[in-house]
C-alpha positions as CSV (number, residue, x, y, z in Angstrom):
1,X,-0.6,1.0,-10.4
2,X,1.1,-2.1,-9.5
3,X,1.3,-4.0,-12.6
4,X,1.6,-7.2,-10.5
5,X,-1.9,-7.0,-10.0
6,X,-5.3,-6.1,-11.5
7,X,-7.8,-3.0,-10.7
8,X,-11.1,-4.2,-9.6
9,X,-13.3,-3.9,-12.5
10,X,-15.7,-1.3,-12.9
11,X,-18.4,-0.7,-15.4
12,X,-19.6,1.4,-18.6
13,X,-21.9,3.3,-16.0
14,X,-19.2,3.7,-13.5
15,X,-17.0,5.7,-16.3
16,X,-19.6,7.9,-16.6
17,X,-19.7,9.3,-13.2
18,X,-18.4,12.5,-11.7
19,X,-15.4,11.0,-9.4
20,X,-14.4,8.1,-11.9
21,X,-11.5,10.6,-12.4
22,X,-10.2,8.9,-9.0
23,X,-10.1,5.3,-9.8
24,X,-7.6,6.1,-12.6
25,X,-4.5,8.0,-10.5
26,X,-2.4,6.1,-8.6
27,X,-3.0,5.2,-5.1
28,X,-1.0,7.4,-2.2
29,X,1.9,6.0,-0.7
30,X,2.5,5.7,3.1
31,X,3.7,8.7,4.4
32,X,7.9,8.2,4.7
33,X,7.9,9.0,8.2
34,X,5.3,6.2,9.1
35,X,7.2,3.4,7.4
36,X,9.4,2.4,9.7
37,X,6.3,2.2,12.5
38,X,3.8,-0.1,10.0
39,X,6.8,-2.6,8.8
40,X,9.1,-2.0,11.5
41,X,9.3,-3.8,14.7
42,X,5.9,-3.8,17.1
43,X,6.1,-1.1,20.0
44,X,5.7,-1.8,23.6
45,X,2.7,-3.1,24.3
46,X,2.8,-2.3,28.0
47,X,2.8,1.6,27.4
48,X,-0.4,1.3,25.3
49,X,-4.0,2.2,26.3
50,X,-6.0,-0.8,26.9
51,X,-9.7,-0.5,25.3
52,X,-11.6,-0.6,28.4
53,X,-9.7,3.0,29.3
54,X,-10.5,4.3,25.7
55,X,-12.5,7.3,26.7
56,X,-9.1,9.1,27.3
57,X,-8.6,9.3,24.4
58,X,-10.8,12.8,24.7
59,X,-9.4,13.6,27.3
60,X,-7.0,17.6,25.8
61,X,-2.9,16.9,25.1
62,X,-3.5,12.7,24.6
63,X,-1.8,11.5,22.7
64,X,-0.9,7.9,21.1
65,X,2.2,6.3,19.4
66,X,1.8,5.4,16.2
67,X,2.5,1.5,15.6
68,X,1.4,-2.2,15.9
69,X,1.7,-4.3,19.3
70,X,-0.1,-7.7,21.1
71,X,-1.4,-6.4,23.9
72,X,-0.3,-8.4,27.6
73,X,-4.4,-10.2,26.8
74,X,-3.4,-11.5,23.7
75,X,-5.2,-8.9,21.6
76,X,-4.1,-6.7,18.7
77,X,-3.8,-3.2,19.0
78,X,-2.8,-0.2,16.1
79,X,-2.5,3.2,16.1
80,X,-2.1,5.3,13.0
81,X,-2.1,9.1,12.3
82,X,-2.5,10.8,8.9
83,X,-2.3,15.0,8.5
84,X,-5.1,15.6,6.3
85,X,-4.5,19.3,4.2
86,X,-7.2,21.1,3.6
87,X,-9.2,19.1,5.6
88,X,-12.1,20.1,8.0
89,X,-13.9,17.1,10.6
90,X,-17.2,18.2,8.7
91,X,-15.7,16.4,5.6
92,X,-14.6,13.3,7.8
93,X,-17.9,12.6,8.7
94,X,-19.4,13.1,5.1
95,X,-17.0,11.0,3.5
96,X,-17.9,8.2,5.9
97,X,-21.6,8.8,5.0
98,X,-21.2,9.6,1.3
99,X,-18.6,6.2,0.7
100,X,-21.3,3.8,1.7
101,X,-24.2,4.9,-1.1
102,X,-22.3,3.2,-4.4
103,X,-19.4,0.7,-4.8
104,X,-17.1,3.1,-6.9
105,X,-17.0,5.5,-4.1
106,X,-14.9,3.0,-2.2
107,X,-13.5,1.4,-5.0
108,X,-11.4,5.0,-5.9
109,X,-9.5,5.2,-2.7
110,X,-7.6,2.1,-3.6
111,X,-8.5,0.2,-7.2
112,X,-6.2,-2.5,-6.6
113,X,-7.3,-3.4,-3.1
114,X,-11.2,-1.8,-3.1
115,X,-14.4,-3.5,-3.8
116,X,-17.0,-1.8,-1.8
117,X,-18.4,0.0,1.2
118,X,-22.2,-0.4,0.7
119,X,-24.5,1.0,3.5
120,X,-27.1,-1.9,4.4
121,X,-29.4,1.2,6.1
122,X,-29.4,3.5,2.8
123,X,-32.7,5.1,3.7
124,X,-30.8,6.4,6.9
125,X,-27.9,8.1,4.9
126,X,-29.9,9.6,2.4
127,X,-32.8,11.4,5.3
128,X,-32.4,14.8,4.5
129,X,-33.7,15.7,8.3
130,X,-30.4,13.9,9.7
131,X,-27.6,15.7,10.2
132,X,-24.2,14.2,8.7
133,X,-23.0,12.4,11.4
134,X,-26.6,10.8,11.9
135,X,-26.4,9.9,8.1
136,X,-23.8,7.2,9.0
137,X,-24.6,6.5,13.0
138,X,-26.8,2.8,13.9
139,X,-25.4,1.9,10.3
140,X,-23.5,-0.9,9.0
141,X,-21.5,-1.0,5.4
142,X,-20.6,-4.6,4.2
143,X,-17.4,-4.1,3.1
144,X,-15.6,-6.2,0.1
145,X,-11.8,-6.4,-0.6
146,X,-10.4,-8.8,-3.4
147,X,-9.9,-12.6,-2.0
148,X,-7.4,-14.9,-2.4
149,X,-7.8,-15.3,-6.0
150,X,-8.2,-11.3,-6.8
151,X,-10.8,-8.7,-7.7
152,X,-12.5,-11.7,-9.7
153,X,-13.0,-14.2,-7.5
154,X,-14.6,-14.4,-4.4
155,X,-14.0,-11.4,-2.1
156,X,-12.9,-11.1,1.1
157,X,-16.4,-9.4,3.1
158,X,-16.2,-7.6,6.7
159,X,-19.3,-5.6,8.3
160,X,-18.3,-2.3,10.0
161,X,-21.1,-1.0,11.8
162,X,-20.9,2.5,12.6
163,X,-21.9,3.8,16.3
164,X,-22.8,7.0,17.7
165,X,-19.9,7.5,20.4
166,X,-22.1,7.8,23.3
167,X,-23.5,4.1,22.7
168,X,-19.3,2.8,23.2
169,X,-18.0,4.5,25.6
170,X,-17.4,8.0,25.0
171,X,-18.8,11.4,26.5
172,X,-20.4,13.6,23.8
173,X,-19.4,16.6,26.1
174,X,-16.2,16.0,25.0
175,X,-16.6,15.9,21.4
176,X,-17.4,18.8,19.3
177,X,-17.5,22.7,19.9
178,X,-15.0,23.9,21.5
179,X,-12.9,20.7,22.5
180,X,-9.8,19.3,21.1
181,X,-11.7,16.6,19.3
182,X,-13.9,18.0,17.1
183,X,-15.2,14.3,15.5
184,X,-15.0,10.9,16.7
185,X,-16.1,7.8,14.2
186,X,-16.4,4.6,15.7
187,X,-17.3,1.6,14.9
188,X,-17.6,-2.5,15.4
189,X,-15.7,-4.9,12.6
190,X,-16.8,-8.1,11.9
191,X,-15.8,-10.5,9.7
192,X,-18.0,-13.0,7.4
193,X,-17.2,-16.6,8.5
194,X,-15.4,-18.4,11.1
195,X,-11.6,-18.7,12.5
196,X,-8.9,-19.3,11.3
197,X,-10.7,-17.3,8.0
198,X,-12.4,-14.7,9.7
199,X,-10.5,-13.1,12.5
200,X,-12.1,-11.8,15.8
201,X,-14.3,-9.2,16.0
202,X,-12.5,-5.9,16.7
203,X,-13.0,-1.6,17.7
204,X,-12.0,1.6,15.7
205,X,-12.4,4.8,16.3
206,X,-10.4,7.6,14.2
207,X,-10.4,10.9,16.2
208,X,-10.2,14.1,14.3
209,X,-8.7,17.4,15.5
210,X,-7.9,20.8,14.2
211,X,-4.3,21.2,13.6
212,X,-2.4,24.4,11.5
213,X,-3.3,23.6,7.9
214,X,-5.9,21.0,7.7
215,X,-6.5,17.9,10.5
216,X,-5.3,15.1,11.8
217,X,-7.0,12.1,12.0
218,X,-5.9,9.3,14.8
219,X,-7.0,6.2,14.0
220,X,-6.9,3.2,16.8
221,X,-8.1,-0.4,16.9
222,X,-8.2,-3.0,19.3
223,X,-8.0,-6.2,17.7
224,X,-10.0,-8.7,19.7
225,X,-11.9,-6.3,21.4
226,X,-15.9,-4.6,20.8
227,X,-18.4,-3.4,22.1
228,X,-22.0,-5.6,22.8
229,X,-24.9,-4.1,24.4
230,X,-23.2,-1.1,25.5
231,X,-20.2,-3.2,27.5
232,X,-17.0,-4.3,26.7
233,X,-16.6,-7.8,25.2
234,X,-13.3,-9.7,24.4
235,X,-13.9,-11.5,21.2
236,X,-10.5,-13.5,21.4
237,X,-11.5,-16.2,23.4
238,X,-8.8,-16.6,26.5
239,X,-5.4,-18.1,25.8
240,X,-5.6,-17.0,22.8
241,X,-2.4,-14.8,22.0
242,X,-2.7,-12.7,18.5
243,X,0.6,-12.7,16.4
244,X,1.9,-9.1,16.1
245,X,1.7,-9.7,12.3
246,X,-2.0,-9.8,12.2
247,X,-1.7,-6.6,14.1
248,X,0.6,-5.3,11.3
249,X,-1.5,-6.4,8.4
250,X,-4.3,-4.2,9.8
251,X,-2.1,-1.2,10.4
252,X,-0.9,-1.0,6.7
253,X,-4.6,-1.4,5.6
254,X,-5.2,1.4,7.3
255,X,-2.4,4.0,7.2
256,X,-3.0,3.1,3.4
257,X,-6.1,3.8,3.3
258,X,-6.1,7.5,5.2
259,X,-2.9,8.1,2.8
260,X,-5.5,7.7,0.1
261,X,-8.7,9.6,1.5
262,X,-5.8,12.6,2.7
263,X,-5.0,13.1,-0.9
264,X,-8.2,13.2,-2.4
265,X,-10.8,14.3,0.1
266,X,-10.7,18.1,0.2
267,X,-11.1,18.1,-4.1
268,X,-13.7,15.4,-3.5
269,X,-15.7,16.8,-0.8
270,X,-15.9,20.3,-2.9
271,X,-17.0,18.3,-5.9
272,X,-19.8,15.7,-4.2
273,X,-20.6,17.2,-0.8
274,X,-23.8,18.0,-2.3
275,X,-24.3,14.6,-3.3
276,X,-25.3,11.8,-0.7
């Protein structure tokens, strides 16, 4: 752990559960290869899929550069892609379900940087007549990193509220069975607050697919983009041009995070599937 900083405390009851084991290794690094993409230099925007053509994304062979970019609008865009082994889509969509019932589950992906992911609809995720990916659909986690002055003062919150595909943009038919993508998570960020402390609303979607030896999981976001009432909305008010580096700041949070749920998911899944 980075001695720099501190873990985000947990409690004598949190030491006593089954997957406290997590929140004492330390946190996965960036794959090698992916460096140079999350701190390097932001790709061309121009050859990058605009959100309101997003559905391709299903469409079999596309594929997406991995990287950081302000799009010609002014908004944000990343792409990030993380080789899961092991891993099957079924544990994807648990994981997403299963993070958002207590804060330790989100707090062992990353103890220097993770507060919690707490479902605000628990009822939903724990119906046992609900299939997985219903556990975490029409859902929203409030989601807590450290602030400014670290996991003891006050934290930084955003609300991720998780959608069923269809109600964003994408074609079930697509997903699932016997198609390329075999899960698709998406959902709409928002951030507690106003600018410049909050940052606009934005969309991400990770796409899972089958791949020799485990999955791989391609995670995009459109910074400055979402969905409202089932139609595309730009929440970056025009004129407004995002700084690649916001972009950039995003991108590591999330190729860090994957990096984190690739090494421990299959061990975790095995050990708590049976657990929402």
């Amino acid at each position: 752990m980075d001695m720099m900083k501190k873990p985000v405390p947990v409690t004598e009851e949190d030491k006593q559960k089954s997957y406290y084991k997590y929140y004492e290794r330390e946190a996965a690094k960036i794959a090698p290869e992916k460096m140079g993409k999350v701190f390097g230099p932001p790709i061309n925007a121009a050859a990058q899929l605009k959100f309101v053509d997003r559905a391709q994304i299903l469409e079999p062979g596309f594929d997406s550069e991995v990287g950081y970019c302000a799009m010609e609008d002014g908004t944000g865009y990343i792409c990030d892609k993380t080789f899961i082994a092991g891993g099957t889509p079924e544990m994807v969509d648990w994981y997403y379900a299963w993070r958002g019932l207590d804060p330790l589950r989100y707090t062992i992906l990353d103890p220097m940087n993770n507060i919690s992911a707490l479902s605000m609809q628990s009822v939903i995720t724990r119906d046992p007549d609900r299939t997985i990916q219903e556990k975490y659909w029409d859902t929203t986690q409030e989601i807590k990193h450290p602030g400014m002055m670290g996991p003891f003062g006050p934290p930084k919150i955003d609300y991720l509220s998780l959608k069923c595909p269809s109600s964003v943009g994408f074609d079930m038919a697509k997903i699932g069975g016997d198609n390329e993508t075999k899960t698709l998570i998406c959902g709409r960020n928002f951030a507690e607050g106003q600018p410049p402390t909050a940052a606009p609303d934005y969309f991400i979607c990770s796409q899972v697919k089958e791949v020799e030896g485990g999955v791989e999981v391609t995670t995009r976001a459109w910074y400055g983009w979402t969905v409202m009432y089932g139609k595309n909305f730009k929440s970056l008010p025009d004129g407004f041009i995002m700084q690649p580096m916001v972009a950039q700041e995003l991108l590591a949070q999330v190729a860090g995070e994957w990096a984190n749920i690739a090494e421990i998911l299959p061990s975790l899944y095995a050990e708590e599937k049976d657990n929402l």
